[in-house]
Every structure is written in C-alpha cells, then in structure tokens.
C-alpha positions as YAML, in Angstrom:
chain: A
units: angstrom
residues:
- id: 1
  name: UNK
  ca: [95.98, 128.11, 104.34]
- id: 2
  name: UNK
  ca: [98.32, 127.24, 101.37]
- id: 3
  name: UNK
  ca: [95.90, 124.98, 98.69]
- id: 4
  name: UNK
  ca: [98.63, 123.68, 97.00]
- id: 5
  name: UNK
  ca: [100.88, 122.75, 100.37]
- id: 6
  name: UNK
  ca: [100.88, 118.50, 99.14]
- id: 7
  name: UNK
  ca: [98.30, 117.65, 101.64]
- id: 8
  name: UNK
  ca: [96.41, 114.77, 99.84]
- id: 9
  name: UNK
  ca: [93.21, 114.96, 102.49]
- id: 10
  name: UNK
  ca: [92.02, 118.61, 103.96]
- id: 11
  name: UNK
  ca: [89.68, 120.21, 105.89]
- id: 12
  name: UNK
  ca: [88.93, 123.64, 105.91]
- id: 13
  name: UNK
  ca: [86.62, 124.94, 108.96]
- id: 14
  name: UNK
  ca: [84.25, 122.03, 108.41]
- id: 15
  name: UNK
  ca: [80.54, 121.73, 110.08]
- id: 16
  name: UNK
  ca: [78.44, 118.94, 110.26]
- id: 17
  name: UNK
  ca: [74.27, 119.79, 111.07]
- id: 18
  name: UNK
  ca: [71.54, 117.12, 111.54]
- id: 19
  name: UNK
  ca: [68.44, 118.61, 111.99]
- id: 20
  name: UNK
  ca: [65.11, 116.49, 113.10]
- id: 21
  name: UNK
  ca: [61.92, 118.12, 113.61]
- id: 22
  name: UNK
  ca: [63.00, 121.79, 115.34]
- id: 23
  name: UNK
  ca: [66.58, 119.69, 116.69]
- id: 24
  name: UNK
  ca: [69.77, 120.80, 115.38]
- id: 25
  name: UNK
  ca: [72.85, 118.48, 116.98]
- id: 26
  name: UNK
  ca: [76.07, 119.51, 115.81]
- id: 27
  name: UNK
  ca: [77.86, 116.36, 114.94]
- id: 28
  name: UNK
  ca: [81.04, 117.90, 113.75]
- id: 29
  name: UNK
  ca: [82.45, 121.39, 114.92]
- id: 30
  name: UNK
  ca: [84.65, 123.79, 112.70]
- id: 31
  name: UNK
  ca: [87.15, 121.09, 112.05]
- id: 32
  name: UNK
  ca: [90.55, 121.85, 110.19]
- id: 33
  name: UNK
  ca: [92.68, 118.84, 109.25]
- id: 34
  name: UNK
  ca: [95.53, 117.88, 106.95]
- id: 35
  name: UNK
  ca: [96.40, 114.39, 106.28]
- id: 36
  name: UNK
  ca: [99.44, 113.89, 103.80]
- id: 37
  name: UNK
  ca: [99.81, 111.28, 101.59]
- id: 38
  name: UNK
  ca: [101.63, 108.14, 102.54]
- id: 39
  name: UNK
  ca: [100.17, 108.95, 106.03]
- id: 40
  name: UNK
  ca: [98.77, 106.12, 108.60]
- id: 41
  name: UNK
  ca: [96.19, 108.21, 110.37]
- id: 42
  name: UNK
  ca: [93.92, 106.76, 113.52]
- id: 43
  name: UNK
  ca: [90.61, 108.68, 114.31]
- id: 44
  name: UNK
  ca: [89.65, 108.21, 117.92]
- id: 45
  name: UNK
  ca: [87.31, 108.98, 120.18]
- id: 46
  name: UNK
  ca: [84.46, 108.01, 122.34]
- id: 47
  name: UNK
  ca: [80.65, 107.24, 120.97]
- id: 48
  name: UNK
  ca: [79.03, 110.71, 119.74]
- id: 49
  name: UNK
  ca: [82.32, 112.39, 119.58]
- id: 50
  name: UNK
  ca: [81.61, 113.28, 115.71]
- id: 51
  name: UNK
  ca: [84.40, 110.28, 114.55]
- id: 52
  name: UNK
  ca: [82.33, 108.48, 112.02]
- id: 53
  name: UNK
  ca: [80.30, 111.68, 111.05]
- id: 54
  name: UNK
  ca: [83.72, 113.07, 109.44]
- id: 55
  name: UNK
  ca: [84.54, 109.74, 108.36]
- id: 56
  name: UNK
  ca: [81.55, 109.58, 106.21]
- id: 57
  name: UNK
  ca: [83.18, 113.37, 105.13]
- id: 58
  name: UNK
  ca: [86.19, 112.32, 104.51]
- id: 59
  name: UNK
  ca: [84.87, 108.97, 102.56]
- id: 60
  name: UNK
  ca: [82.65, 111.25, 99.70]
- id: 61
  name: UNK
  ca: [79.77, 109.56, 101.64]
- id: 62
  name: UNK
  ca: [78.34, 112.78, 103.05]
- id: 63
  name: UNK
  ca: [78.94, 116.69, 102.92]
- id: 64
  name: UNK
  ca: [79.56, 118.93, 105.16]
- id: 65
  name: UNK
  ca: [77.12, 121.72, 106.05]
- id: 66
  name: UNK
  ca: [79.36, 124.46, 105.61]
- id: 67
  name: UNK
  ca: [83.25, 124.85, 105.26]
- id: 68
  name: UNK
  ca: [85.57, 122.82, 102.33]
- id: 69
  name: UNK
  ca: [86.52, 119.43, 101.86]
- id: 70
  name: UNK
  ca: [89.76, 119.32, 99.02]
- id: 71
  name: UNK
  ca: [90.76, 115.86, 98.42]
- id: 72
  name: UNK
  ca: [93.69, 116.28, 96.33]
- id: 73
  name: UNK
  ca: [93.80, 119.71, 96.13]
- id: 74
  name: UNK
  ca: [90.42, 119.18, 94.72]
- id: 75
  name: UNK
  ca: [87.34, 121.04, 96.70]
- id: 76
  name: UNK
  ca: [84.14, 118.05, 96.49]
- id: 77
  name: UNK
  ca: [82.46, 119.78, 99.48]
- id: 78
  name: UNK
  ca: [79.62, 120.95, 96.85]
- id: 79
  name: UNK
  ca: [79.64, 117.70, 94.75]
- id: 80
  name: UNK
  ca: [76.42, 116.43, 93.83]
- id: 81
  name: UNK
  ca: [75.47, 112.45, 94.56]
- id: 82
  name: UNK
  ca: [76.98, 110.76, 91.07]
- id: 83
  name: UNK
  ca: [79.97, 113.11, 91.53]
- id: 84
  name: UNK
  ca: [80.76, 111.96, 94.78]
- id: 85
  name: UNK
  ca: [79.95, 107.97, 93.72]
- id: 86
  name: UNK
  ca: [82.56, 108.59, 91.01]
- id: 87
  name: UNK
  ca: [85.40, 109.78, 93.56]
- id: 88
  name: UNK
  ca: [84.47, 107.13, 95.98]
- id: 89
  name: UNK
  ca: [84.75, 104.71, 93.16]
- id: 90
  name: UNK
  ca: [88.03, 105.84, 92.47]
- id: 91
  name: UNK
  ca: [89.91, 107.12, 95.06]
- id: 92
  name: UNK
  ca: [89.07, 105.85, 98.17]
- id: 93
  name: UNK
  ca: [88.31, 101.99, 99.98]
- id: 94
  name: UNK
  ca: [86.41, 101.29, 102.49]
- id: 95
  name: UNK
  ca: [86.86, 98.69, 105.24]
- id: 96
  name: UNK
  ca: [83.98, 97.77, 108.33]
- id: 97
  name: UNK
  ca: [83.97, 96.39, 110.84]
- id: 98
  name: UNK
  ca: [81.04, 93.84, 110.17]
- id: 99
  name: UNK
  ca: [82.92, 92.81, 106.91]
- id: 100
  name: UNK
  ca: [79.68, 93.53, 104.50]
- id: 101
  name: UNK
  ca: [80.24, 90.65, 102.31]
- id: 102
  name: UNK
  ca: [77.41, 89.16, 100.25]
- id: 103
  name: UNK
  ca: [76.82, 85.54, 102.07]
- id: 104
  name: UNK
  ca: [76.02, 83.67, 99.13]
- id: 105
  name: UNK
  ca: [78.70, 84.89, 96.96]
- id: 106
  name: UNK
  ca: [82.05, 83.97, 96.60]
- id: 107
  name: UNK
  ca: [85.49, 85.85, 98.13]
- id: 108
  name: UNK
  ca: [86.32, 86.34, 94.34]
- id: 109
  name: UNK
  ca: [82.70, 87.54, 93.63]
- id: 110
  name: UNK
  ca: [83.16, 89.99, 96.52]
- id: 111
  name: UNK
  ca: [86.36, 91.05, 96.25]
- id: 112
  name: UNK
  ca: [84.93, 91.87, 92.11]
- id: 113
  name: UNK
  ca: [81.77, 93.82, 93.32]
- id: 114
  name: UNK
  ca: [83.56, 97.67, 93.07]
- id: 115
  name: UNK
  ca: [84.26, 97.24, 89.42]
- id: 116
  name: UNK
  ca: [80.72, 96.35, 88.80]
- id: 117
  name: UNK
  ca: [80.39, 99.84, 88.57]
- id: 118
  name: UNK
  ca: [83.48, 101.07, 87.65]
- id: 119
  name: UNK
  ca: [83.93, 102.95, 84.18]
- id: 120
  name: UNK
  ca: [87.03, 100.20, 83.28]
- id: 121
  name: UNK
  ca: [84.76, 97.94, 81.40]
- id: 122
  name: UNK
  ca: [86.91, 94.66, 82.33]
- id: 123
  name: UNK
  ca: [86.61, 91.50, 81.04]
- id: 124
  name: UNK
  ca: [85.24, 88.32, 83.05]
- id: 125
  name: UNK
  ca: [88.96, 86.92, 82.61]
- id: 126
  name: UNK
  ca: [90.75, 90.45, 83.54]
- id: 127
  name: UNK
  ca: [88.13, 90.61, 86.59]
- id: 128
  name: UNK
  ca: [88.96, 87.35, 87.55]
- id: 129
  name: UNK
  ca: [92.49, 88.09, 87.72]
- id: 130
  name: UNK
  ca: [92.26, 91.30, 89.64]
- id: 131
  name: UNK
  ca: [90.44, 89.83, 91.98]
- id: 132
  name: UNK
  ca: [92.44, 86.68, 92.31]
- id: 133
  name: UNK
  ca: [95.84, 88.56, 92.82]
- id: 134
  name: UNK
  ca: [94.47, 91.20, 95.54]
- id: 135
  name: UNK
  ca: [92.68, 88.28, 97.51]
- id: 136
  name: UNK
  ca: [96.69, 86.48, 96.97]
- id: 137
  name: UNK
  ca: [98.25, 89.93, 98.35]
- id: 138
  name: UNK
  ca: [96.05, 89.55, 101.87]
- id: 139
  name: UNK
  ca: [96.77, 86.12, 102.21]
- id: 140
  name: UNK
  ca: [93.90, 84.07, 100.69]
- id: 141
  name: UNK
  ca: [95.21, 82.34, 97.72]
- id: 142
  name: UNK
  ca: [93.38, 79.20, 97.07]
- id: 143
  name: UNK
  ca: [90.52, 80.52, 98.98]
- id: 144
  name: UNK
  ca: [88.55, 82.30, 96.22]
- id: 145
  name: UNK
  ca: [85.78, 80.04, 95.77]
- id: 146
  name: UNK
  ca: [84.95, 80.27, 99.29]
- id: 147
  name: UNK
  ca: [81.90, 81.46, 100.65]
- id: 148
  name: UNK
  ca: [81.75, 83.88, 104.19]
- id: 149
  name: UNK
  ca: [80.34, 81.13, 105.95]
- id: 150
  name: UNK
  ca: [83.70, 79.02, 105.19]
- id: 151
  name: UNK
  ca: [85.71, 81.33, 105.91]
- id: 152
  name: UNK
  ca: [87.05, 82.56, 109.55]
- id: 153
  name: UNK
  ca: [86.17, 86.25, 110.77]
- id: 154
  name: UNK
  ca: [90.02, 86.92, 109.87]
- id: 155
  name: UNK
  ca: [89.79, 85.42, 106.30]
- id: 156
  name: UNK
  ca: [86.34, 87.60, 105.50]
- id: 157
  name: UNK
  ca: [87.93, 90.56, 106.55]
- id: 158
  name: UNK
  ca: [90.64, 90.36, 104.72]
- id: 159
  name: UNK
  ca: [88.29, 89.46, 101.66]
- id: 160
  name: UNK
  ca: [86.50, 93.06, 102.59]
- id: 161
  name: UNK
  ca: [90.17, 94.81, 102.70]
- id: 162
  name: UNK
  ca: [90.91, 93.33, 99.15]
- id: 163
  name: UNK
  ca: [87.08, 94.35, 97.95]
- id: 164
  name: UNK
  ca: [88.58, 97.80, 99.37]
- id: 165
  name: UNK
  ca: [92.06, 96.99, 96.86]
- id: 166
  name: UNK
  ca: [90.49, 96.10, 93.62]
- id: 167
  name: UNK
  ca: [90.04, 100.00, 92.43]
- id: 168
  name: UNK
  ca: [93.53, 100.60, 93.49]
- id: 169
  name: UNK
  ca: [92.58, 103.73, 95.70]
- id: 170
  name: UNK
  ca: [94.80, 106.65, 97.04]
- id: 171
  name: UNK
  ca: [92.66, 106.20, 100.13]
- id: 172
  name: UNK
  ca: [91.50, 103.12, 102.36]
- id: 173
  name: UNK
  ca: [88.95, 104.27, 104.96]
- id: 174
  name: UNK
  ca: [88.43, 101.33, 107.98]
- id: 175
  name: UNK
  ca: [85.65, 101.77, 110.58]
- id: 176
  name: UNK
  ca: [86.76, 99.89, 113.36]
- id: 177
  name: UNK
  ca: [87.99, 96.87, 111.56]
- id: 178
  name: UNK
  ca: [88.94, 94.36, 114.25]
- id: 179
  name: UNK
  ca: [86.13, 95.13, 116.22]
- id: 180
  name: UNK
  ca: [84.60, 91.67, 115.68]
- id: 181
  name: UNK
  ca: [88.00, 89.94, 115.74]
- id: 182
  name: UNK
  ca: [90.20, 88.23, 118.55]
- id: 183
  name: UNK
  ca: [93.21, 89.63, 119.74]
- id: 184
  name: UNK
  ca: [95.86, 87.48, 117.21]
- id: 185
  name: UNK
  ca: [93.61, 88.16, 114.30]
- id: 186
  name: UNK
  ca: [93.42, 91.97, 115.34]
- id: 187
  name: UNK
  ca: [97.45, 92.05, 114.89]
- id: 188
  name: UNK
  ca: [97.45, 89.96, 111.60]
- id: 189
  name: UNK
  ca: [94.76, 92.69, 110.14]
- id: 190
  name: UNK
  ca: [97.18, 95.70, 111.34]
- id: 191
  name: UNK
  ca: [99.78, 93.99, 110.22]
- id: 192
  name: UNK
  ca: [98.22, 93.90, 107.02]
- id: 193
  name: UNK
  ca: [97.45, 97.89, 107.15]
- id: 194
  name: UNK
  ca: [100.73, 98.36, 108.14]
- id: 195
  name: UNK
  ca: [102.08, 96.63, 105.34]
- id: 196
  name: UNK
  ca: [99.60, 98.81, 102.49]
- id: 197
  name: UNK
  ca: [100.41, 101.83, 104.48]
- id: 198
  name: UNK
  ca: [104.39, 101.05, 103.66]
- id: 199
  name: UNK
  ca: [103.01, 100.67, 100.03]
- id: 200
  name: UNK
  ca: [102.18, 104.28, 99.88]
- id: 201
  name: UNK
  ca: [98.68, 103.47, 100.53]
- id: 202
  name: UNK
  ca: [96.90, 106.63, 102.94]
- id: 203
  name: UNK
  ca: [95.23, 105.10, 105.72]
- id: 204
  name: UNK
  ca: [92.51, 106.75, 107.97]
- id: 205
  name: UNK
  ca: [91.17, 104.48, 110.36]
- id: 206
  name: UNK
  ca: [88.05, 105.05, 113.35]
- id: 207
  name: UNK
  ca: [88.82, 103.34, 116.65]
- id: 208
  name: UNK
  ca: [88.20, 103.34, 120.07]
- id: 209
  name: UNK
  ca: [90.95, 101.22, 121.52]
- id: 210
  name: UNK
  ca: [94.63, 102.45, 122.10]
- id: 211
  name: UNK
  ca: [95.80, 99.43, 121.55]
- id: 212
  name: UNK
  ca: [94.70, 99.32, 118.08]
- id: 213
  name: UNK
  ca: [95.60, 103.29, 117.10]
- id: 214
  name: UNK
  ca: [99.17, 102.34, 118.57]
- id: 215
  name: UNK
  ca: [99.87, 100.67, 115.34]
- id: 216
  name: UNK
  ca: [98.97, 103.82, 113.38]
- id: 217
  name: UNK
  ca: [101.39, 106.79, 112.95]
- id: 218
  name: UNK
  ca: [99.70, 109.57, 114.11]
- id: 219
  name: UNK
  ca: [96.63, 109.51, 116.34]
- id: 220
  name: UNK
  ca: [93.82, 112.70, 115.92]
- id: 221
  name: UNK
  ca: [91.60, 112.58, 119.28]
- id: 222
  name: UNK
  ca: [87.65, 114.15, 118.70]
- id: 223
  name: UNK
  ca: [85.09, 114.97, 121.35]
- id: 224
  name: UNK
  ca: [82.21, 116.53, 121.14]
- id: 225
  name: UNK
  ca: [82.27, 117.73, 117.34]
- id: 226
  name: UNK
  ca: [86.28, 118.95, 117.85]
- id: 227
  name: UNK
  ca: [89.73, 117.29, 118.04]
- id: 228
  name: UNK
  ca: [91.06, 117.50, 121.08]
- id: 229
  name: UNK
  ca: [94.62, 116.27, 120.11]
- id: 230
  name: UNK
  ca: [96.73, 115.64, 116.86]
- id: 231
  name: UNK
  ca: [100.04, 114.13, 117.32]
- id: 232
  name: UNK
  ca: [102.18, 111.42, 115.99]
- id: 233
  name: UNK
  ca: [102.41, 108.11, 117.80]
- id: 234
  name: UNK
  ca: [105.22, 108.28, 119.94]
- id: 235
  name: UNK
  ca: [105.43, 104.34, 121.15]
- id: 236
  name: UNK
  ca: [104.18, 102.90, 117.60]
- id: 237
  name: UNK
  ca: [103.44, 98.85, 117.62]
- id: 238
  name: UNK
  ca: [104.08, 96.96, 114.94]
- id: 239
  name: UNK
  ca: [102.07, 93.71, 114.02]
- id: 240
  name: UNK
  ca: [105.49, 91.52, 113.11]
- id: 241
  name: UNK
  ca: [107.16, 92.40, 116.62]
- id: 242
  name: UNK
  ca: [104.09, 91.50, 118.09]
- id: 243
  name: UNK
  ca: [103.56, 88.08, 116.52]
- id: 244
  name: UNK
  ca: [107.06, 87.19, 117.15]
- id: 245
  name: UNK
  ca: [107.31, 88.19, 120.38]
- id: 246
  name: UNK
  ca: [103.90, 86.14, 120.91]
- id: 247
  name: UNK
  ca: [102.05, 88.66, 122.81]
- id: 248
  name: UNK
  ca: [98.70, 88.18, 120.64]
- id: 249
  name: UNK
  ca: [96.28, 86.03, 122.21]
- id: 250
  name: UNK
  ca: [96.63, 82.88, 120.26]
- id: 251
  name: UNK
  ca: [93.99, 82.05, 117.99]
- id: 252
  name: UNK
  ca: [90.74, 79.64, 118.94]
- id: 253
  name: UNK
  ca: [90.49, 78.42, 115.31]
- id: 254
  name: UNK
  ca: [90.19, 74.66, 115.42]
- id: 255
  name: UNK
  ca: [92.26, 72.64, 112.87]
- id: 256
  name: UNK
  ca: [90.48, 72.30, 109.98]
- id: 257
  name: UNK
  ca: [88.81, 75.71, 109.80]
- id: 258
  name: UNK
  ca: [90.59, 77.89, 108.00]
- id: 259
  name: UNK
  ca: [92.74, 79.76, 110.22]
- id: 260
  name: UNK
  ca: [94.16, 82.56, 108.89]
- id: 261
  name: UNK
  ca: [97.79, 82.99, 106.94]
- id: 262
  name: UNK
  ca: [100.41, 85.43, 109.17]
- id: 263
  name: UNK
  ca: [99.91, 89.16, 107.67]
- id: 264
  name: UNK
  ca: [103.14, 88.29, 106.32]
- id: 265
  name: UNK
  ca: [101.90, 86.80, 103.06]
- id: 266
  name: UNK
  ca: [100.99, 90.10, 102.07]
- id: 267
  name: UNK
  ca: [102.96, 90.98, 98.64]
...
C-alpha cells in the first residue's frame, strides 16, 4: 500500500486484543482503512461490533495490538502516552454523546478547557476571544456566560462541538452525538457537521441509526471486529432540505428556554 497516496487517516492490518484473566476477545479484526481528507465518514454498526474500539484508535486514545496506524502519513501506532496526548491535542476533536461539559462552569470556560493544556501559551484576553468566536460559529453568541444547566441539550452540544473547535483540528471525532437529542435538534447538529465538513474539516462519526449516517458521505459498516461494507452514501440528507421541508420533529422547547439557533448561524 502506497504511504504517501494523500490519505490523511490509515489503517494498515490493524488488531485490537483485550485480555482479562486467561480471556482474549478480539475487539477489532485485521482492519485496513483509508479516510481522505475533506472526507465526512459515518462508522456504523451494532453494540460489540468493534465501532468505538477503533474509534478510540483512530482518536490517539488507544493503540492497536498489532498492525499501523499513520495519521498523516505519520505511523503513531507505537507512540507512547504524552506522544499520543500531544497529537490528540492537536489534531483531532472530539464530540459525545453525553456532552461532557463541566456543570459549574461556563460555555466559554468549556469551550477554553483544550488550551489549558495546549503548548500556545494564550492570553486570558486571546482565550477569551477564541472561545467567544467558535461558540458564535455554532450558534451561541450571547450565550457564553451560560452554565449547562441553562442551556438546552442542543445548545450544550454545540458548546462540546466548539470545545472540539478551539485547537483548530484536522480531525473531529463524534460518538454518537445526537443520541440524547430530539429529532429537530438531531438535524440542526448535522447540519452543523455538515457545514465544518464543507469547511474542509474530516469528520468520522460512530452511529447506529441510518437516519443519522445518511447525512454523512460515505458510510463504513463493522461487525464482529471487521467491516462488512465501505461505500459512499448514495441517497445523502442534508440538514437545510430537511428543516425547510419541515420533516424534523418540531422542537418541545418552551418559550423562554433557550431553544436553539437553526444550524444556519454557523460561519
């Protein structure tokens, strides 16, 4: 396989052992992959299927067992800890589905958190600002002073995805992100994706639904430790035709709650 083919994410023959006691399960199975930059990339499959065990691969969080991980034509399969803290740090954003946000903090305190320990060394007024613009690019200027608890389940995630912004990674990694979201919400968040992704942002994103990989541009299918299936999304949603066309669910947000801005506000 050509190293130097422009492939910004690749797998090379990857496996994935957990041992306990005299157990070995095999969470992810000799696993080649190739995900190019720009690309809009949904990971499915069912629970134990080895999705979020390569996810934590791909996201510098774990190592494989045996075969190579190059992540921009560099290999960090045998990268110790720090190492792979620094290229997490710099290269890649991470999005969950329970949001992760520090309750008694602030969206602009949260959204700062990843340059607490980046290498940048910015100011309070040039972290301020970061902050402030990325939480303005997903739709929550004026909102900054907010805590999660005054904030609907659409606002805090899309204080998590700007958290995920405020290194300016190659990479954002989501894990399920509208999984604790209603069905409008769910398209304003995709929408939002979709708009990154058209940024040049690479997105790899775990999901179960169909619904929710249809707005992706190329679906990769795992069971059992392999894929099953890699091809591009042949009937691709977008989140604006949706909205318009009013086929969300509306949302239950009550006046006066916050509801969230359309994905539209994105910059």
């Amino acid at each position: 396989m050509d190293i130097n083919n422009g492939a910004l994410v690749r797998l090379v023959d990857v496996h994935k052992v957990y041992k306990t006691g005299e157990m070995e399960v095999r969470a992810v199975c000799g696993v080649s992959l190739e995900i190019k930059r720009g690309e809009f990339v949904a990971l499915m499959g069912a629970s134990g299927s080895g999705k979020s065990t390569l996810m934590n691969i791909l996201g510098c969080l774990d190592r494989p067992t045996s075969g190579s991980y190059f992540l921009d034509d560099a290999d960090v399969s045998g990268l110790d800890r720090d190492q792979l803290a620094d290229i997490r740090n710099r290269k890649i954003g991470f999005v969950f589905q329970n949001f992760n946000l520090l309750p008694r903090t602030s969206a602009r305190e949260n959204a700062e958190l990843p340059l607490v320990y980046s290498t940048q060394h910015l100011s309070h007024a040039q972290l301020r600002e970061r902050a402030d613009r990325v939480l303005a690019s997903v739709g929550l200027a004026g909102r900054e002073d907010h805590h999660p608890s005054q904030l609907s389940g659409g606002q805090q995630q899309r204080v998590a995805i700007a958290r995920a912004l405020i290194n300016e990674p190659e990479i954002l990694l989501a894990d399920e992100p509208t999984g604790n979201l209603d069905s409008r919400t769910s398209v304003e968040i995709m929408g939002i994706f979709q708009q990154l992704n058209e940024s040049g942002i690479t997105i790899i994103m775990v999901t179960h639904e169909q619904d929710i990989a249809a707005y992706a541009q190329r679906s990769v299918m795992m069971r059992d430790g392999v894929i099953l299936e890699d091809h591009a999304v042949s009937k691709r949603t977008t989140a604006a035709t949706q909205l318009q066309n009013g086929r969300a669910r509306p949302n239950t947000t009550r006046p006066g709650e916050g509801a969230p801005e359309p994905a539209s506000t994105l910059q």
